[in-house]
Structures are given as structure tokens and as C-alpha cells.
Z-matrix of the N, CA and C atoms (Angstrom, degrees):
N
C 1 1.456
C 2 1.525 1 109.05
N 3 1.117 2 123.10 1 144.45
C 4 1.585 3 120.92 2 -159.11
C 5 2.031 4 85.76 3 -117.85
N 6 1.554 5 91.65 4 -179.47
C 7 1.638 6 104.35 5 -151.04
C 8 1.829 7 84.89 6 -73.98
N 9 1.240 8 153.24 7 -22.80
C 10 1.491 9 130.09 8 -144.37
C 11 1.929 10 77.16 9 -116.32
N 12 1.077 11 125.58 10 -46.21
C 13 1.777 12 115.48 11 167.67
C 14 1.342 13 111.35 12 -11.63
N 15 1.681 14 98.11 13 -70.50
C 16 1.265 15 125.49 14 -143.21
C 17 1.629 16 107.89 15 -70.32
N 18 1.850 17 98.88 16 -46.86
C 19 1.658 18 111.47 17 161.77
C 20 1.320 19 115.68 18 -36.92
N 21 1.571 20 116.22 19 -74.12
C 22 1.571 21 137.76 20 142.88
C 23 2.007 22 105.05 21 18.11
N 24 1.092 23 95.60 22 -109.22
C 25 1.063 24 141.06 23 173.52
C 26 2.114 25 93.65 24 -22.70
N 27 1.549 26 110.10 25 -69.61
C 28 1.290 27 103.85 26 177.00
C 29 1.568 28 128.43 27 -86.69
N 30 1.410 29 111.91 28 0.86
C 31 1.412 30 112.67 29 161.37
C 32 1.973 31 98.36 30 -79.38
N 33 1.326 32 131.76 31 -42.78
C 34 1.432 33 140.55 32 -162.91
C 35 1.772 34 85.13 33 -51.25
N 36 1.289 35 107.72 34 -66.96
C 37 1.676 36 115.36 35 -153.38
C 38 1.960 37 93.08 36 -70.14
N 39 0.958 38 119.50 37 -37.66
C 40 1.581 39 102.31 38 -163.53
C 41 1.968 40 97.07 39 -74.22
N 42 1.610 41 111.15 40 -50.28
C 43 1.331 42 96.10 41 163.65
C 44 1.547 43 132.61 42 -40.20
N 45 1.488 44 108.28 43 -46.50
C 46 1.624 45 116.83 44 170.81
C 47 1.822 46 114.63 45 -44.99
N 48 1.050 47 112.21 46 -47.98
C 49 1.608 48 127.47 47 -179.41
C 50 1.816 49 91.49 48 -79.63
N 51 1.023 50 157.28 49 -11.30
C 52 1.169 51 153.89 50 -155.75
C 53 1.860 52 111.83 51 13.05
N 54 1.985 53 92.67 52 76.37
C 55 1.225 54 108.68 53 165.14
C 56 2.015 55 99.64 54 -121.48
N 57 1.069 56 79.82 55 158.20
C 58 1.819 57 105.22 56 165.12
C 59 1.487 58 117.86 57 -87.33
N 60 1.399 59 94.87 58 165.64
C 61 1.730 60 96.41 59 -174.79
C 62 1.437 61 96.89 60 -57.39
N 63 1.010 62 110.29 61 -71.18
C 64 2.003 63 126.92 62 -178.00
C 65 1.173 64 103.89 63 -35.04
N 66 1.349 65 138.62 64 -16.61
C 67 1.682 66 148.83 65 -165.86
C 68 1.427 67 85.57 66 -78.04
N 69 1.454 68 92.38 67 -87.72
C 70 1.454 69 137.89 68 174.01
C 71 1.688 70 119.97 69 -20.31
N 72 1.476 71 105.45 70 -34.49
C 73 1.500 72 114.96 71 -178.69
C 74 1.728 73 99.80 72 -91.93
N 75 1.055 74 96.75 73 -38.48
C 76 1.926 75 92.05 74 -170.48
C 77 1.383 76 109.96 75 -80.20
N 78 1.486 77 123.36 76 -31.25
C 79 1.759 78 128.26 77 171.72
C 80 1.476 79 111.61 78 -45.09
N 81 2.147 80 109.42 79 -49.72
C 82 1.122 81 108.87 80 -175.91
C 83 1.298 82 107.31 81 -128.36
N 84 1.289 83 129.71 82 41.04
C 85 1.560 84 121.47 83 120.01
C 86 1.649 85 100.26 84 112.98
N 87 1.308 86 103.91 85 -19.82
C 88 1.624 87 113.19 86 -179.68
C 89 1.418 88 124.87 87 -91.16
N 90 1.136 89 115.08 88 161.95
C 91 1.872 90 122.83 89 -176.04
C 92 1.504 91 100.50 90 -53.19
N 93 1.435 92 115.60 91 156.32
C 94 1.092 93 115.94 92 157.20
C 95 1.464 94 120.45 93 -70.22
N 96 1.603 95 105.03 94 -37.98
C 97 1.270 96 103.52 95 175.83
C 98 2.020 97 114.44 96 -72.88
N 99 1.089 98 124.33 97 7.91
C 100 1.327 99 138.72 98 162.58
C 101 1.660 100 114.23 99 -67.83
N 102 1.762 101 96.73 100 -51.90
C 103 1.181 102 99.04 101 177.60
C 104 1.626 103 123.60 102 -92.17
N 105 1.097 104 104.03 103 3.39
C 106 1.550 105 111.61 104 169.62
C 107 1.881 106 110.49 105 -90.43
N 108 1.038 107 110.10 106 -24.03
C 109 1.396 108 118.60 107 178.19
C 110 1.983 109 112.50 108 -80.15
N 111 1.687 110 100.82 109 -32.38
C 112 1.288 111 107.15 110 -173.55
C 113 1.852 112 97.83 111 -74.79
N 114 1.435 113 106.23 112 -65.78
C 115 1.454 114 101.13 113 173.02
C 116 1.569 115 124.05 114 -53.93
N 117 0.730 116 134.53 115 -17.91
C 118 1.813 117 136.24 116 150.77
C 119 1.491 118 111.27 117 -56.97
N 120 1.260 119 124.56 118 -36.32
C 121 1.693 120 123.45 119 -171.04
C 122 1.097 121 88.28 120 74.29
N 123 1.256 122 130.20 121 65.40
C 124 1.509 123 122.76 122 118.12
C 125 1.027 124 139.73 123 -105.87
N 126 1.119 125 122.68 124 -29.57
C 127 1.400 126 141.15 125 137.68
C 128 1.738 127 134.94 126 -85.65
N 129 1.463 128 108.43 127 147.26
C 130 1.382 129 103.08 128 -161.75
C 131 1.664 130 89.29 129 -116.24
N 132 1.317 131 124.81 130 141.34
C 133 1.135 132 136.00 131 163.18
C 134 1.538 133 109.96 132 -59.58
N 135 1.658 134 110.19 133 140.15
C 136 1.669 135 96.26 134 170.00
C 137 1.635 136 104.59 135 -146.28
N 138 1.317 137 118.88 136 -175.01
C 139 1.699 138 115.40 137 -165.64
C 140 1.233 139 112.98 138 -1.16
N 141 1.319 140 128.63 139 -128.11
C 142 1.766 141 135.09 140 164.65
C 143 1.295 142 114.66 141 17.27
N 144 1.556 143 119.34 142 -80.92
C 145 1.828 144 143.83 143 -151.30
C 146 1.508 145 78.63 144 -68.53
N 147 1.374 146 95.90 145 -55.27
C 148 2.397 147 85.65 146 -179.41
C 149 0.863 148 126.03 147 -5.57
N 150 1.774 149 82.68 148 -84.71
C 151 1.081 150 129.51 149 -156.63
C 152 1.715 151 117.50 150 -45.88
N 153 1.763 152 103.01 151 -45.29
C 154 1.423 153 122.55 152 -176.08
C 155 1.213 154 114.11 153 -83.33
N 156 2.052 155 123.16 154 -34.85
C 157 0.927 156 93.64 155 165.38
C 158 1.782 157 130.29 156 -78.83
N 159 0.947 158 126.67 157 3.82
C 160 1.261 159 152.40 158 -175.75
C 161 1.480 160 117.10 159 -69.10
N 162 1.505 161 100.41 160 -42.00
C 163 1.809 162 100.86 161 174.88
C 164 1.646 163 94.71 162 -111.36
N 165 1.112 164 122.59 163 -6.20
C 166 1.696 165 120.42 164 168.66
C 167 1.483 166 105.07 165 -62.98
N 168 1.333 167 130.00 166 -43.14
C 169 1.346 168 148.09 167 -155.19
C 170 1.757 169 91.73 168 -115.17
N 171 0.981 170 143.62 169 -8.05
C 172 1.406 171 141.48 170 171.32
C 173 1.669 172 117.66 171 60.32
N 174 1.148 173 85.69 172 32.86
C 175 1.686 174 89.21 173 175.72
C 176 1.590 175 111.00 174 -123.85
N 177 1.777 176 116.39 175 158.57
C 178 1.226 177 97.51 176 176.16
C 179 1.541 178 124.26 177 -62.93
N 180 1.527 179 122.90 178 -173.80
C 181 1.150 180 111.77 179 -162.98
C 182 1.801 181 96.71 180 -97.77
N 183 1.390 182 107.38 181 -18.55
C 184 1.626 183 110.58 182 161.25
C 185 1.329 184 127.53 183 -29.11
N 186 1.739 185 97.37 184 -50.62
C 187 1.962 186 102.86 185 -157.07
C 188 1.598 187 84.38 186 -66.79
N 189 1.303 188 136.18 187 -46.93
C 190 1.245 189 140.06 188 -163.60
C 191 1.484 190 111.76 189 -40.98
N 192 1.682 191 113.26 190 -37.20
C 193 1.405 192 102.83 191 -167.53
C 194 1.830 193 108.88 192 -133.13
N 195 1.478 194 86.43 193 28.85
C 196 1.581 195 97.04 194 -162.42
C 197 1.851 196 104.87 195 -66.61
N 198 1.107 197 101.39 196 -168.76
C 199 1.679 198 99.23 197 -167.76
C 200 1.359 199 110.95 198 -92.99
N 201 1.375 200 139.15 199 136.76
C 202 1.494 201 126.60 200 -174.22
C 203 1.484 202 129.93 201 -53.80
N 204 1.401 203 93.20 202 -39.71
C 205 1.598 204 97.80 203 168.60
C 206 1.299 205 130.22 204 -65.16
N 207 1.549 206 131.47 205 -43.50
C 208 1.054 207 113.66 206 170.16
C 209 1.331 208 113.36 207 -67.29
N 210 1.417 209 128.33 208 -42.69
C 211 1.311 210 129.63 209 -178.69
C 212 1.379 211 115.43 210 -39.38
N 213 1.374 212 113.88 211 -41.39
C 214 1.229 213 113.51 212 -175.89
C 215 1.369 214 111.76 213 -87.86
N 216 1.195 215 143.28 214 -34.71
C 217 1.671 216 142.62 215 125.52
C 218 1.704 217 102.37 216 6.52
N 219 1.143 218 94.38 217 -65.52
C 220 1.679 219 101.85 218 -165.00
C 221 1.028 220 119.54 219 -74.72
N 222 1.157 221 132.60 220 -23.93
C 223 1.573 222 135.06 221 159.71
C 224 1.573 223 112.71 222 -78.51
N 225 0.974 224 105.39 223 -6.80
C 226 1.814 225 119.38 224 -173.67
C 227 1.316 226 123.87 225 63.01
N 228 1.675 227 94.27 226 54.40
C 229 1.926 228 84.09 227 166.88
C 230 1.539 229 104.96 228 -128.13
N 231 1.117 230 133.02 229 156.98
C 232 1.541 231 136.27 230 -173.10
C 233 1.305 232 115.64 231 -67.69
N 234 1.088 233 138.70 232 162.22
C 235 1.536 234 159.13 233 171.99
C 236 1.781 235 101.31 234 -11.10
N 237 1.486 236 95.55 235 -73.72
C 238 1.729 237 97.94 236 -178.62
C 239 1.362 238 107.41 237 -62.25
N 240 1.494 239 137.68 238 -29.71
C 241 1.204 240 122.68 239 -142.24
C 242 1.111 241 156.07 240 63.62
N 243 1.649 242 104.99 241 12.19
C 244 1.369 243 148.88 242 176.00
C 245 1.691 244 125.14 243 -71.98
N 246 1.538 245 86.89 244 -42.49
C 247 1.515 246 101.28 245 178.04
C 248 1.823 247 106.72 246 -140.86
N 249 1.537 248 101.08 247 152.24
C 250 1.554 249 85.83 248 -172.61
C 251 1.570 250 101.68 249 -128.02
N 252 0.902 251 143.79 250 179.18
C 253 1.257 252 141.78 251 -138.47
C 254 1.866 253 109.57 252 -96.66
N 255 1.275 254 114.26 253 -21.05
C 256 1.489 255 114.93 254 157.02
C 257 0.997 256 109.01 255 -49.34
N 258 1.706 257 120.48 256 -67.42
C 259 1.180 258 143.53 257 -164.39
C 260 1.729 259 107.16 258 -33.74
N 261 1.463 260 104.08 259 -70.74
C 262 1.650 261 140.71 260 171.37
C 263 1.565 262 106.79 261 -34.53
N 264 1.315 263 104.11 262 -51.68
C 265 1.875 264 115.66 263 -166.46
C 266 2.111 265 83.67 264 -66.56
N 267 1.339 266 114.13 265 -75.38
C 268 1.189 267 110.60 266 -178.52
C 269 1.818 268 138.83 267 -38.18
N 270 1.717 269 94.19 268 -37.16
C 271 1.671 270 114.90 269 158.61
C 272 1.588 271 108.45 270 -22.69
N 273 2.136 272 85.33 271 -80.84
C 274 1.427 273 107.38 272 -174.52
C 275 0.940 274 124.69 273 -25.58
N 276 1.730 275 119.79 274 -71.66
C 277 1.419 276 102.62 275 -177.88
C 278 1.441 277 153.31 276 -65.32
N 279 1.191 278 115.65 277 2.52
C 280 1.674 279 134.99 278 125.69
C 281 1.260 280 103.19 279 -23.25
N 282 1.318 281 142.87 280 -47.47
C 283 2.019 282 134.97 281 -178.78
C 284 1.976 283 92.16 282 -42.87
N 285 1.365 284 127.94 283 -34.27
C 286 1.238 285 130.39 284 160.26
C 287 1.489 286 106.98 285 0.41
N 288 1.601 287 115.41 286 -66.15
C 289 1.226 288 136.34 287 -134.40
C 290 1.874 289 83.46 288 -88.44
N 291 1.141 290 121.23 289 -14.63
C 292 1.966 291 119.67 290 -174.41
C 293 1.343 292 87.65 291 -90.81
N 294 1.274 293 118.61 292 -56.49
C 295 1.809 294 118.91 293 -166.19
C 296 1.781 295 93.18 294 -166.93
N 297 1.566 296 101.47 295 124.53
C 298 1.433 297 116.55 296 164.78
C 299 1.880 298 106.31 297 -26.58
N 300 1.068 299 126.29 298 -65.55
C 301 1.330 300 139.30 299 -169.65
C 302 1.785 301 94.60 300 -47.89
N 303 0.691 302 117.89 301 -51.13
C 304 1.871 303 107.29 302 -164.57
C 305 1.553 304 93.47 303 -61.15
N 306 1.219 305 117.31 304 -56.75
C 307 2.194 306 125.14 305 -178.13
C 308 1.273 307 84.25 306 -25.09
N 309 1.180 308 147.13 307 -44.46
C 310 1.998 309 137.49 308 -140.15
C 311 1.739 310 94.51 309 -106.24
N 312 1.308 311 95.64 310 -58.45
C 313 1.977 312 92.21 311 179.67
C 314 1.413 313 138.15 312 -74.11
N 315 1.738 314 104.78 313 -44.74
C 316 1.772 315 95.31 314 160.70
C 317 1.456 316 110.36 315 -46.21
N 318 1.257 317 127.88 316 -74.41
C 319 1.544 318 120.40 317 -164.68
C 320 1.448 319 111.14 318 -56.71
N 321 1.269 320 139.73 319 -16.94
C 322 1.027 321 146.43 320 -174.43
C 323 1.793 322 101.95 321 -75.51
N 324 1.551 323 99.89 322 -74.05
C 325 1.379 324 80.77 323 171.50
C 326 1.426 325 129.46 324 -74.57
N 327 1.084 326 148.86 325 14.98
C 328 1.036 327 141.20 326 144.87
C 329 1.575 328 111.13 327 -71.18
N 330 0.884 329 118.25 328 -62.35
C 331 1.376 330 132.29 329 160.88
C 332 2.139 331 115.34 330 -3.04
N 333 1.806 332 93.72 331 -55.78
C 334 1.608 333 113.50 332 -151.31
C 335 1.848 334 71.59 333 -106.20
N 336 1.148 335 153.01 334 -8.16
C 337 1.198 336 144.77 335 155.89
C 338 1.656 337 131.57 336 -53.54
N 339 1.531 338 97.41 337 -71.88
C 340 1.871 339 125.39 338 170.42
C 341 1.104 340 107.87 339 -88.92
N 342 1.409 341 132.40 340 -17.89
C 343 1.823 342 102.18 341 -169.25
C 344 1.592 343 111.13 342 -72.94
N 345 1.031 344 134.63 343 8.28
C 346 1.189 345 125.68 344 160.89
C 347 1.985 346 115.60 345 -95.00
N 348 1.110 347 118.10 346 -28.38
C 349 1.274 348 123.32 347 -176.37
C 350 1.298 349 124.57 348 -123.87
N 351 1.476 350 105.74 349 33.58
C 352 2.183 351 115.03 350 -178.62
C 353 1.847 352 89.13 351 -152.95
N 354 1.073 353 106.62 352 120.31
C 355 1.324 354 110.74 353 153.13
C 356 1.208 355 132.64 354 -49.92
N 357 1.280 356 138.54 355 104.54
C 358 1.320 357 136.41 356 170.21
C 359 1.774 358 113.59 357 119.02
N 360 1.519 359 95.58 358 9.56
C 361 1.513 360 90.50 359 -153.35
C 362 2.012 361 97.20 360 -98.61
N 363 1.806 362 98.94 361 -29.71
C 364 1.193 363 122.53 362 162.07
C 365 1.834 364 112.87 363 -33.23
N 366 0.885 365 110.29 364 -65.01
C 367 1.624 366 123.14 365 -164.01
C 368 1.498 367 100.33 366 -96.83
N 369 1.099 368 130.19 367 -14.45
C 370 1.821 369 111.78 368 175.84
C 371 1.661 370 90.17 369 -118.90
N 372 1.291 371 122.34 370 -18.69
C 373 1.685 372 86.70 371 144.84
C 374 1.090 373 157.36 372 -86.81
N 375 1.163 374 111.41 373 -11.39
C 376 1.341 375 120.33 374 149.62
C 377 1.633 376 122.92 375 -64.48
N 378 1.212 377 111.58 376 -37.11
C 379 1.672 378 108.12 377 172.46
C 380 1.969 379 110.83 378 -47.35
N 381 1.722 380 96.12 379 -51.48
C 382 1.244 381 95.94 380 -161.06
C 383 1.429 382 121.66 381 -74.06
N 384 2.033 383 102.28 382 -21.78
C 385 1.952 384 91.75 383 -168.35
C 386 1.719 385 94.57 384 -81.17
N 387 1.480 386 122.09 385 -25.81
C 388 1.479 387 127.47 386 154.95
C 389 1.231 388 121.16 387 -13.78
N 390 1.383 389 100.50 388 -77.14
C 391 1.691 390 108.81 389 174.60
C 392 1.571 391 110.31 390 -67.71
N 393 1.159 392 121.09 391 -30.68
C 394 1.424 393 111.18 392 -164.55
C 395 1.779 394 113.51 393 -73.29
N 396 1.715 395 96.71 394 -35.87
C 397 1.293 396 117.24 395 170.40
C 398 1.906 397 113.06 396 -60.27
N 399 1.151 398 100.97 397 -46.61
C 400 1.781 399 101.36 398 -177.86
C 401 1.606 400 114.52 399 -64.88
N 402 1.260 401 93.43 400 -50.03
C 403 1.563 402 97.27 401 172.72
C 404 1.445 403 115.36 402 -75.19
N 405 1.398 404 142.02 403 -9.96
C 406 0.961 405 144.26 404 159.38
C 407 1.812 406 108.30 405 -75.45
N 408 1.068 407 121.97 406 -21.73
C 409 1.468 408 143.84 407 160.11
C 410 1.634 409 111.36 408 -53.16
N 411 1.476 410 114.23 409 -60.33
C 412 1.400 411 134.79 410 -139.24
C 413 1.880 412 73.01 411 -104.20
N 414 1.178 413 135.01 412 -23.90
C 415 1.578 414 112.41 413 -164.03
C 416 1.968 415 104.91 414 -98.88
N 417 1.185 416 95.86 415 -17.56
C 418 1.415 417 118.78 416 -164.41
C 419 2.130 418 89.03 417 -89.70
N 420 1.364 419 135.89 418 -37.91
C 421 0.892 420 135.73 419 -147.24
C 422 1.749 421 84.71 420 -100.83
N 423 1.216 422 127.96 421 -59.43
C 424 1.630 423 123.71 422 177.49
C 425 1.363 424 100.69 423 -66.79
N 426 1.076 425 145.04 424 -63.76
C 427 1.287 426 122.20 425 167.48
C 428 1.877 427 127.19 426 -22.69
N 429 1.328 428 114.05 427 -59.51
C 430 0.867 429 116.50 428 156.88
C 431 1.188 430 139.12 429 -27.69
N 432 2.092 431 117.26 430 -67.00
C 433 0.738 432 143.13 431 119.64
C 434 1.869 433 113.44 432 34.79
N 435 1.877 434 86.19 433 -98.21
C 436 1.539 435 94.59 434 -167.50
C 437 1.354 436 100.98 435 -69.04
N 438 1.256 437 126.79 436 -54.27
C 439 1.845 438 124.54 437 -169.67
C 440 1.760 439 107.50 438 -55.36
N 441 1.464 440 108.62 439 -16.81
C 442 1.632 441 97.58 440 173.17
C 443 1.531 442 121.66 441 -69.41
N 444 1.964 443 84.14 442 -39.85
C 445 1.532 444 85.02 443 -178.29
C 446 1.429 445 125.90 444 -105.89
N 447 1.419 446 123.57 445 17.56
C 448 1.315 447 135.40 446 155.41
C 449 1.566 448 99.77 447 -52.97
N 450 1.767 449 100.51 448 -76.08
C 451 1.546 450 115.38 449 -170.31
C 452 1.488 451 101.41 450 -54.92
N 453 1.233 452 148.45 451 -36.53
C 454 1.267 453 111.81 452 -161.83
C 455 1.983 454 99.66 453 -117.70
N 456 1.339 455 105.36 454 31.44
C 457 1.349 456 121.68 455 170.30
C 458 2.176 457 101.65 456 39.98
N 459 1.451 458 102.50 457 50.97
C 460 1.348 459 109.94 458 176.75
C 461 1.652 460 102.16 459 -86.51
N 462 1.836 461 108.43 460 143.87
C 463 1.286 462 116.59 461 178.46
C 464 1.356 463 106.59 462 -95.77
N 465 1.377 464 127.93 463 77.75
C 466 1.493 465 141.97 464 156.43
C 467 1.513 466 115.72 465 -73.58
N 468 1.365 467 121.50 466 152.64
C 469 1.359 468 142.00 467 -145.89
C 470 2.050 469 73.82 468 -84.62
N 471 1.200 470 123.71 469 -44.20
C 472 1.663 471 103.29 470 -161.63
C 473 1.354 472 115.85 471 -100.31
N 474 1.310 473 102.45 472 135.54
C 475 1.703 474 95.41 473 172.68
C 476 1.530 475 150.40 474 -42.17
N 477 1.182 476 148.52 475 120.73
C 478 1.109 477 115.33 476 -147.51
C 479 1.709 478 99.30 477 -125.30
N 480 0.819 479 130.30 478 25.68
C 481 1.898 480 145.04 479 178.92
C 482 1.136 481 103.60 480 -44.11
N 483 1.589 482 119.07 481 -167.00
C 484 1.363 483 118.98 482 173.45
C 485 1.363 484 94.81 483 -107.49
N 486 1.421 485 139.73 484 -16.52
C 487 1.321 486 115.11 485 144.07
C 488 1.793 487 149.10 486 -49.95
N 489 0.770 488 84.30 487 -21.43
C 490 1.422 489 116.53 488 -172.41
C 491 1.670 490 115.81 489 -88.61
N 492 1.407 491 84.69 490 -35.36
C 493 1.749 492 71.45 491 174.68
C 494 2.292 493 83.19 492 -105.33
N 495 0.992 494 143.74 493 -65.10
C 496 1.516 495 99.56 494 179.05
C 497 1.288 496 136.76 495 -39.42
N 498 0.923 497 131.01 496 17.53
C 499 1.406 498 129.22 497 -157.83
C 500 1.871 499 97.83 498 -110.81
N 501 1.852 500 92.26 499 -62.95
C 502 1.466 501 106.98 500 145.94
C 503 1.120 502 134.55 501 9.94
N 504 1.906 503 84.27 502 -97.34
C 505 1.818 504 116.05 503 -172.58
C 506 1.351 505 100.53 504 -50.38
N 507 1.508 506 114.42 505 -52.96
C 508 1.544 507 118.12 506 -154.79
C 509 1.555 508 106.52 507 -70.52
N 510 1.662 509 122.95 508 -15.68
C 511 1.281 510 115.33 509 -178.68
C 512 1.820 511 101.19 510 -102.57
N 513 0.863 512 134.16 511 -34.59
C 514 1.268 513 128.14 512 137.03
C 515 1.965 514 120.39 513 -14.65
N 516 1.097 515 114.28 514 -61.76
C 517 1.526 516 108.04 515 -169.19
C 518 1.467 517 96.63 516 -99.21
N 519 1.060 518 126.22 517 4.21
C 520 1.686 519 117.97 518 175.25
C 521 1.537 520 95.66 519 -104.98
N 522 1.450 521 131.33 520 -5.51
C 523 1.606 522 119.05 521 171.96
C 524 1.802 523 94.91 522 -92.41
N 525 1.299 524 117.67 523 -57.49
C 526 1.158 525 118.66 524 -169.43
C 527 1.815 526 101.53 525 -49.40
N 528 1.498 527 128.76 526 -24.27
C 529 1.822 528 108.66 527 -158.03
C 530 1.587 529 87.80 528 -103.99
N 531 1.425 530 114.27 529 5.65
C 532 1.888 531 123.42 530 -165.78
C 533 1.844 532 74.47 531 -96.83
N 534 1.545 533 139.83 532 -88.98
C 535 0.605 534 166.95 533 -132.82
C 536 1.985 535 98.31 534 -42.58
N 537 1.641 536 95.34 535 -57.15
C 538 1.588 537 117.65 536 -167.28
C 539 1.509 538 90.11 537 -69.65
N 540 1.453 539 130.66 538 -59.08
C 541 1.214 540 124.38 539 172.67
C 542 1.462 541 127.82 540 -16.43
N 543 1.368 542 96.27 541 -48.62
C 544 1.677 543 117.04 542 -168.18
C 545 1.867 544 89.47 543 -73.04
N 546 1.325 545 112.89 544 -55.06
C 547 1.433 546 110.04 545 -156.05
C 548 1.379 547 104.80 546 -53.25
N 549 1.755 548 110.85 547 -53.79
C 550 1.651 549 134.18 548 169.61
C 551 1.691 550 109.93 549 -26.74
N 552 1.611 551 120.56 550 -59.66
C 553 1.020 552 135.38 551 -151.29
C 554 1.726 553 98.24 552 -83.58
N 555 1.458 554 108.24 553 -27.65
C 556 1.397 555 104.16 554 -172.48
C 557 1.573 556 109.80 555 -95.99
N 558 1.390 557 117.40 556 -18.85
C 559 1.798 558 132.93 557 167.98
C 560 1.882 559 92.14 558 -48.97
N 561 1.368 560 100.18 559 -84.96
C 562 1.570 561 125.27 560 -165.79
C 563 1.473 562 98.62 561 -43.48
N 564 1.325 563 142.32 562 -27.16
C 565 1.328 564 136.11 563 -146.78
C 566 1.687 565 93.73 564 -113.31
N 567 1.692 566 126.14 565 -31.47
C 568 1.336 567 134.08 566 170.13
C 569 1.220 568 99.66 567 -76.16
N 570 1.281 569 138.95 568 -28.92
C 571 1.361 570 122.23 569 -173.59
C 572 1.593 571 117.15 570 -94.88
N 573 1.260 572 116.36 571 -23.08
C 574 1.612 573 120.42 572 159.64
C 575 1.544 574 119.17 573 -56.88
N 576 1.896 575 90.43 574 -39.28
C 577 1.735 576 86.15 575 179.89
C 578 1.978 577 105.56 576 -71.81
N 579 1.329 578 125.85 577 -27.30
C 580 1.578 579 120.43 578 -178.22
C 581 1.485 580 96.53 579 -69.25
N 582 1.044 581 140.34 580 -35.47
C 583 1.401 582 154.19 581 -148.35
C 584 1.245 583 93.60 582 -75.02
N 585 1.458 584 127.11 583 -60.61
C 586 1.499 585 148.24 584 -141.45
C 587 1.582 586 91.88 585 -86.96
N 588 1.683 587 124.36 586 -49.06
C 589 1.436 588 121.62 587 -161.80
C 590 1.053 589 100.30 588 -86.10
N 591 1.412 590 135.62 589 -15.42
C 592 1.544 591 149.87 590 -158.74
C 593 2.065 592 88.23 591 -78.79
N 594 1.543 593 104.87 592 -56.74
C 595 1.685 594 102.12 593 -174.39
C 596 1.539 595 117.59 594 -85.10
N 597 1.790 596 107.18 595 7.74
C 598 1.540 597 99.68 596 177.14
C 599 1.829 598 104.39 597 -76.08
């Protein structure tokens, strides 16, 4: 873990406990200006300063210097840290657009993977294989629909042409990729706001 991680990492946890630097310096024994230098990454805590800020902040003294990758695993964001695994579960089901059937299983298994160990992944996966499943319901049922009553030349109130059913399909997968948008846009927009109160 390099010196601005590590800063990172101990501004995250003292905000989490909602202490102050001045909190933060007198719990574990060090300058304030110690701890203004550590959260900047300029300085790296070592044996002792750890140690104190470590049970000052009530965590082991591990999480402090743990490795980035898993750490970041564990909070659920990917390799770069670009995208985090809500984000990803929601991506997926866009595979929609290869074959209806993938929209239900990428997010699914991702879904039956993290929802026990990623925040957020619980409740927007279930929103999404939900929707992906209904509308995979609702595309499979008008489909149906028109090819029933082409073939058996039934006089139903809707048209059943080959216009008619593209016209359909195509408003069908432009609500479902409108729909994920919304979910996407409202993930990313809750997590800027935790992000934002996390550095007040």
C-alpha cells in the first residue's frame, strides 16, 4: 500500500467513526499535524503510530496496511477502480441486446456471487434480474402473441405483420436499455452523494 492509500484509507475510517483530526490525534496520542501529514500521503504510519492509530479508529492494525487489491475487492470495485461491482451487475444486463436470455443470467450470477459481501449489490440485484426476467416475460408473450396469430390466421384487435411485430420488439428493448439507464444513473448518483459526506 503506498503513502496516499494509506492516507486514503485513514481519513475513510476516522470519517466512518465520525471523529476529527483533533479527535483523532488525542484518541491516539499523535500531533494533529502528524495526522494531517498521514492523510495527505506524506507520511506513512509505522510500528507504534499504527499501532495507536489502529485501536484509536478501532480497527485491526491489518486493514491499515492491507493490500489494495483485495481491499478494493472488498469494498466492491474492480481492479482499476473505475467501476464497482453494482455498477458491473447493472452493465451486464445490456448482454439483453446479444439474446434476451443473457439480461436474466449475467446479473444473476453476479448477483448470487456478491450479494452477500459488496454493498449495494443485494438490492439492485434483485431489481435488475426482476426486470430483466419480466420483460423477458412481456417479449416472449407478444412475440408469441403475433406468431400465434399469423399461424392460426386469428382475428385479434392487434396487428400482427412483420411490421408490427418490429415495431414491437424495437419498443420493447428501447424501454428495457431506458429503464437500466435510470437504475445505472441513480446507483452512480447515491454513491457520489456517500462519497461526498464520507470527505466532509
Amino acid at each position: 500500500m503506498n503513502l496516499i492509500q494509506v492516507g486514503q484509507k485513514i481519513r475513510e475510517l476516522r470519517a466512518n467513526v465520525a471523529l476529527t483530526q483533533d479527535e483523532l490525534a488525542a484518541a491516539s496520542g499523535l500531533t494533529v499535524r502528524s495526522i494531517q501529514r498521514i492523510e495527505n500521503g506524506r507520511t506513512i504510519p509505522r510500528g507504534d503510530s499504527l499501532k495507536r492509530l489502529a485501536s484509536a479508529l478501532n480497527v485491526p492494525v491489518e486493514s491499515l496496511t492491507s493490500d489494495p487489491f483485495h481491499e478494493s475487492i472488498e469494498r466492491g470495485k474492480m481492479m482499476n477502480g473505475s467501476l464497482d461491482v453494482p455498477s458491473a451487475l447493472i452493465l451486464s444486463a445490456f448482454c439483453f441486446l446479444i439474446h434476451p436470455v443473457l439480461g436474466v443470467v449475467f446479473p444473476m450470477l453476479i448477483w448470487l456471487i456478491f450479494r452477500k459481501d459488496i454493498e449495494g449489490v443485494q438490492e439492485i440485484g434483485l431489481k435488475v434480474v426482476r426486470l430483466e426476467a419480466f420483460w423477458c416475460c412481456v417479449l416472449t408473450c407478444v412475440n408469441a402473441y403475433i406468431v400465434v396469430k399469423k399461424i392460426f390466421h386469428l382475428n385479434l384487435p392487434v396487428p400482427s405483420n412483420v411490421r408490427a411485430f418490429a415495431v414491437l420488439n424495437i419498443v420493447l428493448y428501447i424501454i428495457n436499455a431506458l429503464v437500466l439507464v435510470i437504475y445505472l444513473v441513480r446507483w452512480l448518483s447515491s454513491k457520489k452523494k456517500s462519497a461526498a459526506s464520507l470527505r466532509i
